[in-house]
N, C-alpha and C positions, 0 to 999 in steps of 0.2 A: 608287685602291684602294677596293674595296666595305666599304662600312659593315658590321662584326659585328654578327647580329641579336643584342638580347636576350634574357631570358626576362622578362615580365611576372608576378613573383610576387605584386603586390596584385590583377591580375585573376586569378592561378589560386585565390586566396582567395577572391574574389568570383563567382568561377563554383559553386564547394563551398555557399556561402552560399545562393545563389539556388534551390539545389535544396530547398531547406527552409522551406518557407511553415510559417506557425502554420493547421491546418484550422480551425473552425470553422461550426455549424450553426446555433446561437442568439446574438443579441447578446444585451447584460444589459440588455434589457428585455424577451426574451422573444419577441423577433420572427426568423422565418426570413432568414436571411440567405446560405442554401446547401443547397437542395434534395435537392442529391445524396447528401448528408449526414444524408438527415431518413431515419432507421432506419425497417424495416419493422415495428413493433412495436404489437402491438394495445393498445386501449383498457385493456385489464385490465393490461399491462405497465406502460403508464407509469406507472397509477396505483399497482402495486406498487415500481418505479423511485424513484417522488418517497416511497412508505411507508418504504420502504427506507433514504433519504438524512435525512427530518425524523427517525427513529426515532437515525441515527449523531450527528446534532446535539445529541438529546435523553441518548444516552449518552457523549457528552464533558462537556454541562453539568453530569448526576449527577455521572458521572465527575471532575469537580474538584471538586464537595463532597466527596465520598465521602473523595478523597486530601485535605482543608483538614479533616475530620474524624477522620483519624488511622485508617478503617476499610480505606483502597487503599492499595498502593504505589505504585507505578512508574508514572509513567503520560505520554504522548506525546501531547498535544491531539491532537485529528483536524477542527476545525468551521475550515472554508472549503475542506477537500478530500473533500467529500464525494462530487460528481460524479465527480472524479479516483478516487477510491477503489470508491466501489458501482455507479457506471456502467460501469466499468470490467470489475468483476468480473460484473456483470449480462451481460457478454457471454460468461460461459465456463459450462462444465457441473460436476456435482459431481464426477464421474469424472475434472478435471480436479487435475493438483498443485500445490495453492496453497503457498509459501515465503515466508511475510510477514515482514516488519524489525517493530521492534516501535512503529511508529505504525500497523500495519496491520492492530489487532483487529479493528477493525469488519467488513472482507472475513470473517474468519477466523471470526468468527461466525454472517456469512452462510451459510459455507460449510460449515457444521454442528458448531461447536463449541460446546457450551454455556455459556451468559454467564457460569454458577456456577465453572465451569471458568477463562472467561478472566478474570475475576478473582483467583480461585487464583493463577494464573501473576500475577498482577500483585503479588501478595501474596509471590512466590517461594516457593509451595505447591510442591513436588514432583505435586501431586492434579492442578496445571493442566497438566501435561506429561504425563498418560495417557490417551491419545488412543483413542478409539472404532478398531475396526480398520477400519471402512468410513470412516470420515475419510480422507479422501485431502489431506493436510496438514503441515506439519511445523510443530513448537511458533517464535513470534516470533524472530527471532534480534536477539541486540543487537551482535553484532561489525559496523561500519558495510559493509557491502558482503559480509557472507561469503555469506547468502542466495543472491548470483548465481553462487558456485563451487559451491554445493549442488545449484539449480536445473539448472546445466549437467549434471551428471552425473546427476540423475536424466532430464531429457530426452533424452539420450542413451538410459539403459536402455527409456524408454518407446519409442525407435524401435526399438530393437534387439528388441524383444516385438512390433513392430507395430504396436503400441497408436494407436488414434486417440484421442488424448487429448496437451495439451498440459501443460505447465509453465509457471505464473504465477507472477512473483517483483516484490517493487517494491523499488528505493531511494532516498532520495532525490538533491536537485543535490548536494550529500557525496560521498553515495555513488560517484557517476561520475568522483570523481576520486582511488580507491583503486584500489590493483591488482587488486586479485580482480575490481573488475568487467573490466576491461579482457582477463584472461587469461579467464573465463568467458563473456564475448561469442566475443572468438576460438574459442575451443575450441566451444564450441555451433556456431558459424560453420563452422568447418573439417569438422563430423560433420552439418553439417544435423541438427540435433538438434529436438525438439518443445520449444520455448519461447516465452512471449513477455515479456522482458524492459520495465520500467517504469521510467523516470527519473521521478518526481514531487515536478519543480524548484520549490519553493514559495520561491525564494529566497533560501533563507540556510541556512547549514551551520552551525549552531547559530546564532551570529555572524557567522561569515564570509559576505559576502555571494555573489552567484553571480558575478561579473564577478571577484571575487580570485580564487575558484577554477580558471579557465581562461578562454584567449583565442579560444577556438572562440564564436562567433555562436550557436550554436543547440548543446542539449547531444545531439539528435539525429544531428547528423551524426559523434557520434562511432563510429558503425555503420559506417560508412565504409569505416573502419581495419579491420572484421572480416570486413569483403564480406559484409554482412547490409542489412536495408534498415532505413531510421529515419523515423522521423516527427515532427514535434512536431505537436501538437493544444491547444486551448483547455481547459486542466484545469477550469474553471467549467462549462463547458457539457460539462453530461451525455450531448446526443445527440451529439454530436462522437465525446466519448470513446466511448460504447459504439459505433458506427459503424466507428470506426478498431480496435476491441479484435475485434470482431467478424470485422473484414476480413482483421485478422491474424491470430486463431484459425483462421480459415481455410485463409489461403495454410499455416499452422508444420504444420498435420493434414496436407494435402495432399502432405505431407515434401518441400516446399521450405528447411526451415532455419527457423529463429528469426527473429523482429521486434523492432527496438528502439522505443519510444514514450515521448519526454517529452510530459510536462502540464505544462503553465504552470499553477501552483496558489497558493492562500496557507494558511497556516496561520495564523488571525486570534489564537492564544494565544502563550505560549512554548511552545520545541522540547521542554520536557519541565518537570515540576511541579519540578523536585528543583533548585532555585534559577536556574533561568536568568531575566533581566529582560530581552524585549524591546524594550522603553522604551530604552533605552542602546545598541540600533545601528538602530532601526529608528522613524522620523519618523510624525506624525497623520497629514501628509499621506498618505506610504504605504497606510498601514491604511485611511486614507479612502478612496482611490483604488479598495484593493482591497475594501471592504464594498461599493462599488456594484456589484461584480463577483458578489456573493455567490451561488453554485449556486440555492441557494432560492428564494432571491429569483428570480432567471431562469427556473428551471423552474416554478414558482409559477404566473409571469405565462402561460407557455404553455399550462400545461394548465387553467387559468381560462378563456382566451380559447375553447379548447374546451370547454367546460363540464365537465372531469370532476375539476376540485376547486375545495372551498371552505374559507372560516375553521372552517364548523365541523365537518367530516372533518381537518381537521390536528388544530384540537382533541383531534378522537377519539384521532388516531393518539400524539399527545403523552401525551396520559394513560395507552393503552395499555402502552407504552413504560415510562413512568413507574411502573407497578406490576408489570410486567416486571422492572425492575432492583433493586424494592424484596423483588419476591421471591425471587432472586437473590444478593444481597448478604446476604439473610438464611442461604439455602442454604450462602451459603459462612464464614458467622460458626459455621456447626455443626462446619466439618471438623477432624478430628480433631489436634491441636498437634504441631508434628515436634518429632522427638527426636532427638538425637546420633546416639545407638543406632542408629536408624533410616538416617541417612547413610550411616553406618559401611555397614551393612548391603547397601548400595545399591553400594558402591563396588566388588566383586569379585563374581563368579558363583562362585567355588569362594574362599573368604577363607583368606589366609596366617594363620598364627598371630599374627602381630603385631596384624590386625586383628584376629583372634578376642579376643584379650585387649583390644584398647581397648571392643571392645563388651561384654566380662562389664563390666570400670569401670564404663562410663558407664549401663548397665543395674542396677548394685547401685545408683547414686547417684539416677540416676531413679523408681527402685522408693519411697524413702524420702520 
């Protein structure tokens, strides 16, 4: 009697697996290690690219004095995902729709939101959520993964207009294991929608590391499941990223459908100022491991080797920076103090009587 074949389920794993290399164009010393990968971008780019990325470093350092001085609120280190982050966005246009989680100011300023402004929001100013109307953006969102059910459906609207223009949304290794992202890849999937979706796995979901969160190899091929295409990429290396962000703006205009993209990234602070310690799940060695990795450092060494930077152009750009946010944080110490009232006010377009009378209250009380 003939032997029943089986099925090989650890090779049908291992085949999923293989399709998902980590790309890669610089190692972290700065040297070419993938040609293919080495972006068409002129001398004035990169060195706008690296102004770009020391400028996010220099606004997370302010940035936790600022919140250890009592002048910020809220605030989501951003320094070891800079590449992940500004190279990233260095690949898309203004006219594109940026959906940032809220570790993801620093795009969000890039892409023309005022610093005075994204301070506001951090302060939970009502001031930082009134958006220029040529802002093509939507204010940070803190619900972990909602961004990508947002994104979806405005991708959709942007194909249904014709629009050549995409939808950029990031979240992080978390994020990918919440529903919304899962039904908003689908659904972008199913309408070929104009997006390109961001995983940027920096390793740990506050705490929780990336290997508890799911048994998938790579958070890339969870694209898979949506019949969209995924990639992971070197989140340190900036030409990587912008390369792969590029290719995929691409093909999502072309109204092909959506792109997924994890970054392999770190986030060298905690996940947010407002008491997390990452000392207590994450080792020296780790953070060693990954400060040799550090963007700067990498793109540094490259565009040195070509002569278009040096100590003292970071200098410049450091101190620019530096009085950039000094003048900024002074901006937003002027705006005017919310008031109850004012809420009240906010909450209905034509107000029921109930709220008309808690706003006379709090308006006699405020008055005095």
């Amino acid at each position: 009697m003939a032997k029943k074949k089986t099925i090989d389920f650890q090779a049908l794993l291992e085949n999923v697996d293989a399709q998902f290399p980590t790309y890669q164009a610089l190692d972290q010393d700065g040297n070419i290690v993938n040609q293919d990968l080495v972006p068409d971008l002129s001398d004035e780019e990169l060195v706008e690219l690296m102004t770009r990325m020391v400028w996010s470093r220099v606004l997370d350092q302010r940035s936790t004095a600022l919140n250890r001085q009592g002048r910020l609120g809220f605030f989501a280190p951003t320094a070891g995902q800079e590449a992940s982050q500004l190279a990233s966005h260095f690949a898309f246009e203004k006219e594109d729709v940026l959906l940032p989680g809220y570790r993801d100011v620093p795009q969000l300023i890039q892409h023309g939101l005022p610093l005075t402004q994204a301070f506001l929001w951090s302060r939970g100013h009502v001031g930082g959520n009134l958006y220029a109307d040529d802002l093509q953006a939507l204010p940070p969102q803190i619900i972990i993964g909602a961004q990508y059910v947002q994104a979806a459906g405005v991708a959709l609207g942007l194909k249904k207009r014709n629009k050549k223009n995409v939808v950029i949304t990031y979240t992080g290794d978390g994020g990918s294991s919440q529903g919304d992202f899962y039904e908003a890849i689908n659904f972008a999937g199913a309408y070929k929608a104009n997006a390109v979706f961001y995983i940027q796995n920096n390793g740990f979901a506050i705490s929780t590391p990336r290997d508890k969160q799911s048994a998938a190899t790579t958070l890339a091929q969870k694209a898979v499941a949506a019949g969209i295409p995924g990639i992971q990429v070197d989140g340190m290396d900036p030409l990587a990223v912008y390369t792969v962000s590029k290719m995929a703006r691409d093909w999502s205009v072309a109204g092909n459908g959506p792109v997924l993209i994890e970054t392999l990234t770190y986030r060298y602070g905690p996940h947010t100022l407002s008491g997390d310690d990452p000392t207590r799940y994450r080792s020296k060695e780790m953070d060693d491991e990954w400060t040799a990795k550090d963007p700067l450092v990498r793109f540094r060494k490259y565009l040195e080797a070509k002569g278009l930077w040096t100590e003292a152009k970071e200098e410049e750009v450091i101190e620019a920076a530096k009085e950039e946010i000094k003048a900024a944080i002074a901006e937003a110490d002027k705006a005017p103090k919310q008031k109850v009232s004012d809420f009240l006010k906010n909450m209905f377009e034509v107000q029921p009587q109930s709220i008309k009378e808690q706003i006379e209250f709090y308006e006699a009380k405020e008055s005095k």
